[in-house]
OpenMM code with the backbone's topology and positions (N, CA, C; nanometers):
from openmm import Vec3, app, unit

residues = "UNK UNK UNK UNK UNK UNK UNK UNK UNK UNK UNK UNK UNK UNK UNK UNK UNK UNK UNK UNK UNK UNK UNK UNK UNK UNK UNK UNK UNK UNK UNK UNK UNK UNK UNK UNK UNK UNK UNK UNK UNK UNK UNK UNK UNK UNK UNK UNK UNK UNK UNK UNK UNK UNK UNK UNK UNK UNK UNK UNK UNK UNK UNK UNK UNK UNK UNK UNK UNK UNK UNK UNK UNK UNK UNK UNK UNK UNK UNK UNK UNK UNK UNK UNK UNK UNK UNK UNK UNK UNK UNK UNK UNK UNK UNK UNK UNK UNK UNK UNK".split()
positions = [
    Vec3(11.4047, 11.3519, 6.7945),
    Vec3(11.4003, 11.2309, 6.8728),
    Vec3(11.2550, 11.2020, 6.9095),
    Vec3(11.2084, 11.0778, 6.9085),
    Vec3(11.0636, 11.0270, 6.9300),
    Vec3(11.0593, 11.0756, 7.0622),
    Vec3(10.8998, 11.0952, 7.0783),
    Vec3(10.8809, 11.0982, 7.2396),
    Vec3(10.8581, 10.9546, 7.3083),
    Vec3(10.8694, 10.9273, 7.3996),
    Vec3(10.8344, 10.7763, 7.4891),
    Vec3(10.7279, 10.8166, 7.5027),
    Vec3(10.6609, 10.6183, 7.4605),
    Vec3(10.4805, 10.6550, 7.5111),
    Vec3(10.4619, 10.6381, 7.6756),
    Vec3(10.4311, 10.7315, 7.6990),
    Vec3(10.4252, 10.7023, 7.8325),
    Vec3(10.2921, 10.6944, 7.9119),
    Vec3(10.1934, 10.6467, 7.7988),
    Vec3(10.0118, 10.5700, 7.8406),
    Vec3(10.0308, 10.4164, 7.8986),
    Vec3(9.9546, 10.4475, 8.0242),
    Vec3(9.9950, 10.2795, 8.0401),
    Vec3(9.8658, 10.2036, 7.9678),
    Vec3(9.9127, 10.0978, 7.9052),
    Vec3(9.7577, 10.0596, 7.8200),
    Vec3(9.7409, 9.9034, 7.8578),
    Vec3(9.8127, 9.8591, 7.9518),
    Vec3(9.8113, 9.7032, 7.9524),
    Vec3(9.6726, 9.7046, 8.0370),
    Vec3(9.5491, 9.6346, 7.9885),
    Vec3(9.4162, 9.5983, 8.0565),
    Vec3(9.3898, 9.4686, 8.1042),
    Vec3(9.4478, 9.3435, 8.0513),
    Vec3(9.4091, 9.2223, 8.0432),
    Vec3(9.4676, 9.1440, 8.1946),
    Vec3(9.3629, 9.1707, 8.2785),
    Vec3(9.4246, 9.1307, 8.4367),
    Vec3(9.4433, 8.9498, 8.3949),
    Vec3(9.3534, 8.8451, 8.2913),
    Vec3(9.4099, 8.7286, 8.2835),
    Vec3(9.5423, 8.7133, 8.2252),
    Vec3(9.5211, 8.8008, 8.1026),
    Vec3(9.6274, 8.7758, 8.0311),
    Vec3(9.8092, 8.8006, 8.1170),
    Vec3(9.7747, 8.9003, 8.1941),
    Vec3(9.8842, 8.9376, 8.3661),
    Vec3(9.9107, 8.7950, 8.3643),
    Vec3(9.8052, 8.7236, 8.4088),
    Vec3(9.8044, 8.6318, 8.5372),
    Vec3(9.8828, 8.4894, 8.4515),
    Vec3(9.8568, 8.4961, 8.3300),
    Vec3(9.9128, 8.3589, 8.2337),
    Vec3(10.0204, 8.4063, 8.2772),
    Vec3(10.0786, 8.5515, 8.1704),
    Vec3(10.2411, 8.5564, 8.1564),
    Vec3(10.3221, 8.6061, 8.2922),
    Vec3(10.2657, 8.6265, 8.3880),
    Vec3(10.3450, 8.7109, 8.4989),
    Vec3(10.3281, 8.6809, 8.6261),
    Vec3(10.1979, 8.6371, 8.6795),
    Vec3(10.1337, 8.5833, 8.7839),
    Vec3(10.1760, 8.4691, 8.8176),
    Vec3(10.1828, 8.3720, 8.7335),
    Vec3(10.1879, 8.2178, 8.8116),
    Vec3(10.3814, 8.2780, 8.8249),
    Vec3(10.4765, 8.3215, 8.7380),
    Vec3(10.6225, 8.3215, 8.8172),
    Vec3(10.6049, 8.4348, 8.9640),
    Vec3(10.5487, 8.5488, 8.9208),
    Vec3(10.5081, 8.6159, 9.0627),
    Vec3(10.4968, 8.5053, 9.2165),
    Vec3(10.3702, 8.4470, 9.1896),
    Vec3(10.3456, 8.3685, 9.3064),
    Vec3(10.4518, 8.2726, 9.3828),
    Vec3(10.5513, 8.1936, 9.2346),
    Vec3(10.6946, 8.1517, 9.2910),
    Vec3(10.7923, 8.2289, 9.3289),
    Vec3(10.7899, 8.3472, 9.3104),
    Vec3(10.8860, 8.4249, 9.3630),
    Vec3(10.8518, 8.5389, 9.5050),
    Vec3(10.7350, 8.5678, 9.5076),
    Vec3(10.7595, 8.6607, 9.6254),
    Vec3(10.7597, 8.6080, 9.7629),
    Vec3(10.7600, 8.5026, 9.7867),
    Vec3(10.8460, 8.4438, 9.9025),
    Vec3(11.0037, 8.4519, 9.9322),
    Vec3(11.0182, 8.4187, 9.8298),
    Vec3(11.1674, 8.4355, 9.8009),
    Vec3(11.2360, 8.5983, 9.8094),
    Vec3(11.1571, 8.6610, 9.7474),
    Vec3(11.1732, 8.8571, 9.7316),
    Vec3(11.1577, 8.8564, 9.9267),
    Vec3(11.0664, 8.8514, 9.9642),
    Vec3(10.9773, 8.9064, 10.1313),
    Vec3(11.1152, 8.8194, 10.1766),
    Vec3(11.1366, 8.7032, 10.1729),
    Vec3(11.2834, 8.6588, 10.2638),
    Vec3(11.3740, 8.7442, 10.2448),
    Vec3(11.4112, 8.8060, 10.1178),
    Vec3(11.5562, 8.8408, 10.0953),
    Vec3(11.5520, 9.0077, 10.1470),
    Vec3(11.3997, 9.0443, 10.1474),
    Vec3(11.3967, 9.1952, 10.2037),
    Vec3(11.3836, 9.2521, 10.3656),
    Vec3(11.3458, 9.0920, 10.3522),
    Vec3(11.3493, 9.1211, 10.5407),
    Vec3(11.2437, 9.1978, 10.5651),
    Vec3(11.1439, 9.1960, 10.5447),
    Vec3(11.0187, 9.2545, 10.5850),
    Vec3(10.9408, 9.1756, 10.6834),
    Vec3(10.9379, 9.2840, 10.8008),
    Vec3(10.9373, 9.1355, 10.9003),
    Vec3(10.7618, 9.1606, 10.9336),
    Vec3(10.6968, 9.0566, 11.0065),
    Vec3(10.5148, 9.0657, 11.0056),
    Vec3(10.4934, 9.2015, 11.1082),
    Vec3(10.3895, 9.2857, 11.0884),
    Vec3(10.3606, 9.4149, 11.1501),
    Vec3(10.4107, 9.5176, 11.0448),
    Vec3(10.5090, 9.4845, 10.9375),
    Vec3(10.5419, 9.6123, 10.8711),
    Vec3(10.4422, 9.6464, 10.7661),
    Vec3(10.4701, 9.8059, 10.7633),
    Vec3(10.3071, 9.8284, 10.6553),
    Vec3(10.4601, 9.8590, 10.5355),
    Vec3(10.3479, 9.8155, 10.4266),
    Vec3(10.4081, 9.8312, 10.2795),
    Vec3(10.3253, 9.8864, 10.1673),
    Vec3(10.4479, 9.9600, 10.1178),
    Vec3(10.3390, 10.0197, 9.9708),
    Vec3(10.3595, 9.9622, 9.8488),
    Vec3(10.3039, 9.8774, 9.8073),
    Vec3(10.3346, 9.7590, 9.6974),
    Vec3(10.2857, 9.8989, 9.5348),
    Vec3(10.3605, 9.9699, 9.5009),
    Vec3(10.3899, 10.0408, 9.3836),
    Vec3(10.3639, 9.9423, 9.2299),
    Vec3(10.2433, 9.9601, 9.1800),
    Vec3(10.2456, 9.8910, 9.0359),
    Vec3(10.2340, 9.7668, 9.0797),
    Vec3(10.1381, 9.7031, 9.1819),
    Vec3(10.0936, 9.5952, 9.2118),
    Vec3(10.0456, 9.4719, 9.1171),
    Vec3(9.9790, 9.4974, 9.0488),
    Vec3(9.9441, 9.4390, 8.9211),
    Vec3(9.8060, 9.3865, 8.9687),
    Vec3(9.8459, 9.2512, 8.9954),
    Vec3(9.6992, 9.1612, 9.0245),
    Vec3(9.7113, 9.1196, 9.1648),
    Vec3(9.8151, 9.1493, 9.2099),
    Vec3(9.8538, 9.1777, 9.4121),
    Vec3(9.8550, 9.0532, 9.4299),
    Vec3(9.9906, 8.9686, 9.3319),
    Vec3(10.0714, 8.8619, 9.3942),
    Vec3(10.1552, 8.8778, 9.5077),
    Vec3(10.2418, 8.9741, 9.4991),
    Vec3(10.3234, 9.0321, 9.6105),
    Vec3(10.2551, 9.0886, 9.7138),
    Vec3(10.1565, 9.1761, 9.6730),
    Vec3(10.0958, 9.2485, 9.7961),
    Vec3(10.0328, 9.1078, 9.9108),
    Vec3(9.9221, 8.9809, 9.8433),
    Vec3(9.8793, 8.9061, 9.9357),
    Vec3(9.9928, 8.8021, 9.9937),
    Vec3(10.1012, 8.8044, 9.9185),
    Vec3(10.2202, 8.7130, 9.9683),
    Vec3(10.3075, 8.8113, 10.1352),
    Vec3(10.2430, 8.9091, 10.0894),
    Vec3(10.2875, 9.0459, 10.2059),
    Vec3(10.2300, 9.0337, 10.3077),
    Vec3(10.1017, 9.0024, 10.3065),
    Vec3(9.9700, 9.0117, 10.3627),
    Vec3(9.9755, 8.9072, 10.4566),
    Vec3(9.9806, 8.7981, 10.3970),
    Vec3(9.9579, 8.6510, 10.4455),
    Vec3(10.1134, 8.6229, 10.5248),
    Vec3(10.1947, 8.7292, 10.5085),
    Vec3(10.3665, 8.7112, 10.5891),
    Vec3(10.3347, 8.8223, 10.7040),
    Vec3(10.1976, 8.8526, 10.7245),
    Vec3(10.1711, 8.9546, 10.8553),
    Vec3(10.2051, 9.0956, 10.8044),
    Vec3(10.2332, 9.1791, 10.7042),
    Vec3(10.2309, 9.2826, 10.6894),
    Vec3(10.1242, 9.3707, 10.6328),
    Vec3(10.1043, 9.4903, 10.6705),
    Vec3(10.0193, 9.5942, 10.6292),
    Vec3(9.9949, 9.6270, 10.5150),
    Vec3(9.9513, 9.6213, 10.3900),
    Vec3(9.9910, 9.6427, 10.2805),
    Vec3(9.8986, 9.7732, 10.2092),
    Vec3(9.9155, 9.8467, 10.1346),
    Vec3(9.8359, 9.9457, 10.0287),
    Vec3(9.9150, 9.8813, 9.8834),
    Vec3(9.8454, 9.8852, 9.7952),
    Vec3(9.9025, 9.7611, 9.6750),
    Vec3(9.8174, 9.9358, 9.5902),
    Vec3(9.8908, 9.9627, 9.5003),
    Vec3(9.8180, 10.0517, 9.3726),
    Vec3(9.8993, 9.9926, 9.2605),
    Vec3(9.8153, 10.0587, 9.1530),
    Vec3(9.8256, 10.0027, 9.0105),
    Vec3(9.7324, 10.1168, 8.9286),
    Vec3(9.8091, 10.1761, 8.8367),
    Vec3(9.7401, 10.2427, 8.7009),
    Vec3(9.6438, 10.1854, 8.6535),
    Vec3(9.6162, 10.0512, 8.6150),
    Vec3(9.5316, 9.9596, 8.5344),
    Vec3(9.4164, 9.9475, 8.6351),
    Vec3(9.2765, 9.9994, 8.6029),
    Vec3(9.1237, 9.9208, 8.7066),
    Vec3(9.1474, 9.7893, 8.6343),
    Vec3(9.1757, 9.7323, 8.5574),
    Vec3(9.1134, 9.6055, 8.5078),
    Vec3(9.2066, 9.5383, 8.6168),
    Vec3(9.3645, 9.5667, 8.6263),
    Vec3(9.4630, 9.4832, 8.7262),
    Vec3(9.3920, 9.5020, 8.8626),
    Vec3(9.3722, 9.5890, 8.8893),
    Vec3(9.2817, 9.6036, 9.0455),
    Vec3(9.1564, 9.5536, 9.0709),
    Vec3(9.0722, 9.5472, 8.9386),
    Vec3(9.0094, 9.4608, 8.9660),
    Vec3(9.0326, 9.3342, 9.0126),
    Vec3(9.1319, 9.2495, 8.9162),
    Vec3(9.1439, 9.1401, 8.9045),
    Vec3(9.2536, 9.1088, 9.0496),
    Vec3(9.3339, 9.1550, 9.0819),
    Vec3(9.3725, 9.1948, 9.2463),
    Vec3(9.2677, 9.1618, 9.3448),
    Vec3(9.1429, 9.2509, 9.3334),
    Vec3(9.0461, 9.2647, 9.4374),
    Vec3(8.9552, 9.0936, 9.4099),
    Vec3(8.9565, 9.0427, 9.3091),
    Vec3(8.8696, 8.9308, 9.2872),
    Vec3(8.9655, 8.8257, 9.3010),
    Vec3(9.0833, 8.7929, 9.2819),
    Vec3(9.1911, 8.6874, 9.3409),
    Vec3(9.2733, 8.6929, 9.4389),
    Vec3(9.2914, 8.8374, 9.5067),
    Vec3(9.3875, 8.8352, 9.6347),
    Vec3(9.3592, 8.8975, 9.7614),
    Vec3(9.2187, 8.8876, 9.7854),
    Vec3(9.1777, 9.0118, 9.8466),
    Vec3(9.2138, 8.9561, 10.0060),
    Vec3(9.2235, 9.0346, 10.1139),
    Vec3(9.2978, 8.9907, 10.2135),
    Vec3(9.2458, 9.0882, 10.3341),
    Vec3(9.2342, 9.0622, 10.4666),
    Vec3(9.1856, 9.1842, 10.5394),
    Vec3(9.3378, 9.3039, 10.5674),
    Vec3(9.4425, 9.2740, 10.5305),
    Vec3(9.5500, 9.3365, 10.5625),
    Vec3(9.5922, 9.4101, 10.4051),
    Vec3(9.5218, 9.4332, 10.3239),
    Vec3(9.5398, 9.4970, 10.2051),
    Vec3(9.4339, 9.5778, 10.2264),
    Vec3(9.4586, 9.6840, 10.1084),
    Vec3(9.3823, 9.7860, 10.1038),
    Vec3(9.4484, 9.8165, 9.9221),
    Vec3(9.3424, 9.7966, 9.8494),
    Vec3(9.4349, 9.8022, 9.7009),
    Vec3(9.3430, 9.9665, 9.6375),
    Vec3(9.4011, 10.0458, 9.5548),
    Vec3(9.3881, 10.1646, 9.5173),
    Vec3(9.4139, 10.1682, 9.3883),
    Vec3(9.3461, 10.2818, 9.3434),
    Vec3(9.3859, 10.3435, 9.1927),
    Vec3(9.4833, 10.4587, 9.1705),
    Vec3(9.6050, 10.4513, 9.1102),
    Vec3(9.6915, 10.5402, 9.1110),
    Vec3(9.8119, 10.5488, 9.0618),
    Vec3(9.8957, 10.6577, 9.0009),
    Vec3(9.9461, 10.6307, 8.9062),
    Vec3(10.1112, 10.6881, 8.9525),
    Vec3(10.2293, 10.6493, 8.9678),
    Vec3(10.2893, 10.7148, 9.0778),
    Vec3(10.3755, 10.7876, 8.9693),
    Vec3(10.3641, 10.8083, 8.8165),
    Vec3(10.4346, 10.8872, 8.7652),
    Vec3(10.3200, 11.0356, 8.8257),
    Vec3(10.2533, 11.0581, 8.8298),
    Vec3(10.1997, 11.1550, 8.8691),
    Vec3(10.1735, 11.2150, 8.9902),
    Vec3(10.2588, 11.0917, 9.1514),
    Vec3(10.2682, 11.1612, 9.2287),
    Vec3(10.3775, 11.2899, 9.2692),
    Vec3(10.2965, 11.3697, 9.3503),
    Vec3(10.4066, 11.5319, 9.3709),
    Vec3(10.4839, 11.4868, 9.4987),
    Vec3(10.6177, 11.5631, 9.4869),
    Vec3(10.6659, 11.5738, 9.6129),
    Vec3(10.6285, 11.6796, 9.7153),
    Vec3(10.6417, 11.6105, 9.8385),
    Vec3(10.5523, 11.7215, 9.9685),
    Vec3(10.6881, 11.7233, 10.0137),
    Vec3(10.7465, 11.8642, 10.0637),
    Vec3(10.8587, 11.9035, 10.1881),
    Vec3(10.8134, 12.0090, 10.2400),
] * unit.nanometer
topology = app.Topology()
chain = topology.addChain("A")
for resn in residues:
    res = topology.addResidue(resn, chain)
    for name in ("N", "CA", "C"):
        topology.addAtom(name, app.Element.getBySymbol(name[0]), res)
């Protein structure tokens, strides 16, 4: 049986923003209503991308940490969504450990 590639290789923070970004921006209003995340809550926006959700988080009063595998997506995050209530990171959460 093949192995799954499991490299993340997507770099192109515009190319994000054509195919994924502009429906992102119509939808995470809609997501933050239906989750009930109310302003003051901190959030960990997991695989952020270009931090449509994270500044739609941001700008609804919540705390946010936004990570993403890709520097080029975090870049492109940090140069279109940057916000004083974000804090965006490099990191990859197949590789985080569990602490008990």
């Amino acid at each position: 049986m093949p192995q799954p590639n499991t490299q993340y290789a997507w770099s192109d923070a515009d190319a994000y923003e054509a195919f994924m970004g502009r429906w992102s921006e119509l939808l995470a209003p809609i997501f933050i209503d239906f989750t009930g995340i109310a302003p003051g809550a901190r959030v960990l926006d997991v695989a952020c991308g270009t931090g449509v959700l994270s500044k739609a988080l941001a700008e609804a009063g919540a705390s946010v940490i936004g990570i993403d595998a890709s520097a080029e997506y975090l870049g492109g995050a940090r140069s279109r969504r940057s916000h004083p209530n974000i804090t965006f990171q490099g990191g990859d959460i197949r590789s985080a450990r569990r602490r008990g």
